[in-house]
BAKEDO-376364 format. One line per 2 residues: for each residue x negated, y negated, z of C-alpha. Coordinates in nm, 3 decimals. Each point is the difference from the previous one (the first is absolute). Layout:
BEGIN
X Y Z  ...
***
This chain:
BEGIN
0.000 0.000 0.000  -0.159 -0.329 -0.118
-0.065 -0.246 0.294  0.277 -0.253 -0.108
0.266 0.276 0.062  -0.085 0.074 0.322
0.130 -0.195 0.325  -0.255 -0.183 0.183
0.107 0.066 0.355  -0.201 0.093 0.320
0.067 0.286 0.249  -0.061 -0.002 0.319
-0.270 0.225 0.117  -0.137 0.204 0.256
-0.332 -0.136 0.183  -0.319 0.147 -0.085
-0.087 0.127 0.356  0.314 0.192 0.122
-0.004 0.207 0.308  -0.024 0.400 -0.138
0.353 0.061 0.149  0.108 -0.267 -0.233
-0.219 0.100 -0.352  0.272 0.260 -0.108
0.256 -0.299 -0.062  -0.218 -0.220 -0.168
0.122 -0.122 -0.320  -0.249 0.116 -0.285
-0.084 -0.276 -0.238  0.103 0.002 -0.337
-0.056 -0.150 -0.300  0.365 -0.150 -0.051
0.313 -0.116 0.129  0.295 0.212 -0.089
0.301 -0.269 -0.059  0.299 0.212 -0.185
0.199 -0.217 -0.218  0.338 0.135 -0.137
-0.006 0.217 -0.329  0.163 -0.114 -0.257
0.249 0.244 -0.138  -0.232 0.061 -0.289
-0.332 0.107 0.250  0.270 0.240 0.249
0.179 0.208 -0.300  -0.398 0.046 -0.166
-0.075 0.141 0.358  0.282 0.206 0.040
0.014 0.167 -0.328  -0.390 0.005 -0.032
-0.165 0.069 0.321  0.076 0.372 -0.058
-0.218 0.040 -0.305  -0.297 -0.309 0.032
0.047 -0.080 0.358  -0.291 0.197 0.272
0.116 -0.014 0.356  -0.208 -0.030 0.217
-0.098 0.263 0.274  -0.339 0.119 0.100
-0.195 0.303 -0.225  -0.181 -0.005 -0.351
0.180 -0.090 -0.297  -0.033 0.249 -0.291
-0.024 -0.242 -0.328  0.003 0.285 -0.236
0.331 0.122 0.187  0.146 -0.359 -0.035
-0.086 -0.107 -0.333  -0.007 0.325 -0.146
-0.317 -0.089 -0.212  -0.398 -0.017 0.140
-0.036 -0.339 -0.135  -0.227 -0.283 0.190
0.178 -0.157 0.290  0.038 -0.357 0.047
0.068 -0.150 0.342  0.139 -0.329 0.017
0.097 -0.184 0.339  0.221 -0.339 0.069
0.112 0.019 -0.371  0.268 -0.244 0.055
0.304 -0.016 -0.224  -0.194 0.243 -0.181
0.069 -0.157 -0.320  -0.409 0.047 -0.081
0.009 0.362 0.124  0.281 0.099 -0.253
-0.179 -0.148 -0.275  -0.299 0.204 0.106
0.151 0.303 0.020  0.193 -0.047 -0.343
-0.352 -0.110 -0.167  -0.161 0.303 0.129
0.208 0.296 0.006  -0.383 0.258 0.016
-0.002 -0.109 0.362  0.231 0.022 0.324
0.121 -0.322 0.175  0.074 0.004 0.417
0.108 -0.316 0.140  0.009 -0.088 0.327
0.180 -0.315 0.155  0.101 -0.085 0.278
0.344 -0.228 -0.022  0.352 0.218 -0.138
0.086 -0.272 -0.273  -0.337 0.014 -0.154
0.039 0.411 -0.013  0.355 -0.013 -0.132
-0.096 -0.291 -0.264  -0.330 0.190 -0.105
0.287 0.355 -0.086  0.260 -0.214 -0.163
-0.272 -0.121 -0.225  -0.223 0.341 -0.021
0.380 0.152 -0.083  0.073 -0.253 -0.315
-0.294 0.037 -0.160  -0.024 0.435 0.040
-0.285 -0.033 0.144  -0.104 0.408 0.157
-0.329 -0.027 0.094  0.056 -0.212 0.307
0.117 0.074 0.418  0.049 -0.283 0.281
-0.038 -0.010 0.373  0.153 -0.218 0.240
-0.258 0.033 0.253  -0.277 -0.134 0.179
-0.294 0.086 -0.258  -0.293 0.084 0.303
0.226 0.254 0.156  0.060 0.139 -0.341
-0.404 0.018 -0.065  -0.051 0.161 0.296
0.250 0.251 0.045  0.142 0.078 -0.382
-0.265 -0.082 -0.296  -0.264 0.333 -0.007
-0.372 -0.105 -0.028  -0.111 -0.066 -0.348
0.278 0.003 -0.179  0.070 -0.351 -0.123
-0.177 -0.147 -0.287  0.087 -0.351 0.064
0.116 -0.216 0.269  0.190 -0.361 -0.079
0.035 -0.226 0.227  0.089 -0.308 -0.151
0.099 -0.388 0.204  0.010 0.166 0.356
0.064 -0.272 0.259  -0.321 -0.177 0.066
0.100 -0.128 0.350  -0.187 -0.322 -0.051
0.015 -0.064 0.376  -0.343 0.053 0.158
0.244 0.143 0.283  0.170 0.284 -0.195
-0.333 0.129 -0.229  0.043 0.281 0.219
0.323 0.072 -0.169  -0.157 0.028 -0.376
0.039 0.386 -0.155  -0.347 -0.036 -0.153
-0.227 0.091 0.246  -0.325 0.241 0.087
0.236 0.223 0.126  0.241 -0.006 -0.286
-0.188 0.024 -0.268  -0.200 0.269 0.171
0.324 0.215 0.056  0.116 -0.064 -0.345
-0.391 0.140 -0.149  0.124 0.318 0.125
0.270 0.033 -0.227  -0.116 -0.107 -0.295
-0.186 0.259 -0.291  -0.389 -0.082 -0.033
0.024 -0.259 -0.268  0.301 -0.115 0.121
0.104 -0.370 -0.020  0.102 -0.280 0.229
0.158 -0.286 -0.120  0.102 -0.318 0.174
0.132 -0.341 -0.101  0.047 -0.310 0.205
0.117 -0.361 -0.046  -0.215 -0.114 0.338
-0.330 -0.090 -0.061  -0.128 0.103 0.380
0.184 0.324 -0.026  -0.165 0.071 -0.299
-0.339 -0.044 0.156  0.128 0.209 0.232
0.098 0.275 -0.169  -0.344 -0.008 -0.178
-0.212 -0.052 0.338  0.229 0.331 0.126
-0.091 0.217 -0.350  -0.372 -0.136 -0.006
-0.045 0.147 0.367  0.099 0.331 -0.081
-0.311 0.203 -0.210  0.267 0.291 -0.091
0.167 -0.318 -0.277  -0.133 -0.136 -0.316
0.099 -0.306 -0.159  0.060 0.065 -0.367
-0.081 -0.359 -0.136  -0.333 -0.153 0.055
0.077 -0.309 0.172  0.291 0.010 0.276
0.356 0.005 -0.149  0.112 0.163 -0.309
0.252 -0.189 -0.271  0.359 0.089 0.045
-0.043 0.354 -0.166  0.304 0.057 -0.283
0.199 0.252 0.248  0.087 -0.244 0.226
0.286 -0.170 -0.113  0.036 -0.429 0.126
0.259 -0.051 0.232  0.207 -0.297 0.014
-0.186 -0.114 0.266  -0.323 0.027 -0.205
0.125 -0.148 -0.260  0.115 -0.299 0.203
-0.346 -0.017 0.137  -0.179 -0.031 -0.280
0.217 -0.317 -0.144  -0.089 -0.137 0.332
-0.370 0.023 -0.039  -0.009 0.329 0.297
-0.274 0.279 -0.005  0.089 0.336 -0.026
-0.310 0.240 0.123  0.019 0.392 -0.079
-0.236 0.251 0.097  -0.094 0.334 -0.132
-0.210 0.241 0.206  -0.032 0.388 -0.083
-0.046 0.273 0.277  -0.381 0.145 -0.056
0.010 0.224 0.312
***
């Protein structure tokens, strides 16, 4: 989901330092703020009618992608896709390789399967889920050959950094599950995000960037958003990335 969908709200957190009687309720930090807005009637009949064949529920245990897509094509992982107007297109360019979406906020799911459902498109499966707990406890290890994460919220504040999805941590976890080879691709509209995302990728050996320099052009499978497109008549950056997995 691009950064001018999202809600710019703080949560109230727990303190740092809590008592180890307390730890167990402690709010984990996340990387966004679930706000539900009503479906339109156009986003809840694509999610009742499709959800049975391109929806994944979650719950915890490996997810077969041979069983699901009933192909062995390459896997692409996208997370905070929005609207999912970009992802459709995606998936309809490039029906050789399997789409999963993951996002976080109901209308965005049911808009991206009204879409995905107009234009035929097969070769694609959404999640309404936290993406980390789907990392962890549903993708298997190497078996992803590219990751998209494209205008995550950059929480600009120097108080909620803490909150950003690219991290050591993240990236690290997300290594694991992509093929040797495989790719990670990023996009932002913030400048100091960008940075970093590349200070994050440059610190971990097991990455390569695939452009000499630091960010790539927009490659041609990433479709502009509105948003981008918006941008650019207003003079705004847009900074992608492109590291492959080496080890």
């Amino acid at each position: 989901m691009t950064d001018q969908e999202k809600p710019q709200l703080d949560e109230s957190e727990a303190p740092e330092q809590a008592p180890k009687e307390e730890q167990k309720y402690m709010r984990k930090i996340r990387s966004f703020v679930k706000r539900e807005g009503r479906m339109t009637n156009r986003q809840q009949t694509a999610t009742d009618t499709l959800w049975a064949t391109m929806g994944i529920t979650y719950k915890e245990g490996m997810l077969d992608f041979s069983e699901i897509f009933g192909n062995d094509n390459p896997v692409v992982l996208e997370i905070g896709f929005g609207m999912g107007k970009s992802l459709v297109e995606m998936a309809l360019n490039a029906p050789e390789k399997n789409f999963i979406g993951i996002e976080v906020h109901g209308p965005g799911v049911g808009a991206c399967l009204a879409d995905a459902g107009e234009a035929g498109v097969t070769n694609l499966r959404v999640m309404n889920n936290d993406a980390v707990e789907v990392l962890e406890h549903m993708i298997p290890e190497k078996s992803l050959s590219t990751f998209q994460l494209y205008f995550p919220d950059p929480w600009h504040k120097a108080r909620h950094n803490k909150r950003r999805i690219v991290n050591e941590t993240f990236i690290e976890n997300m290594r694991h599950k992509l093929v040797i080879g495989g790719l990670v691709h990023m996009a932002t509209d913030w400048e100091p995000y960008a940075e970093h995302m590349l200070e994050v990728m440059n610190a971990t050996p097991d990455y390569k960037n695939t452009v000499e320099g630091d960010y790539a052009p927009r490659p041609d499978w990433r479709p502009l958003t509105k948003f981008e497109n918006r941008g650019q008549r207003l003079g705004h950056g847009v900074w992608d990335l492109l590291f492959t997995r080496i080890s």
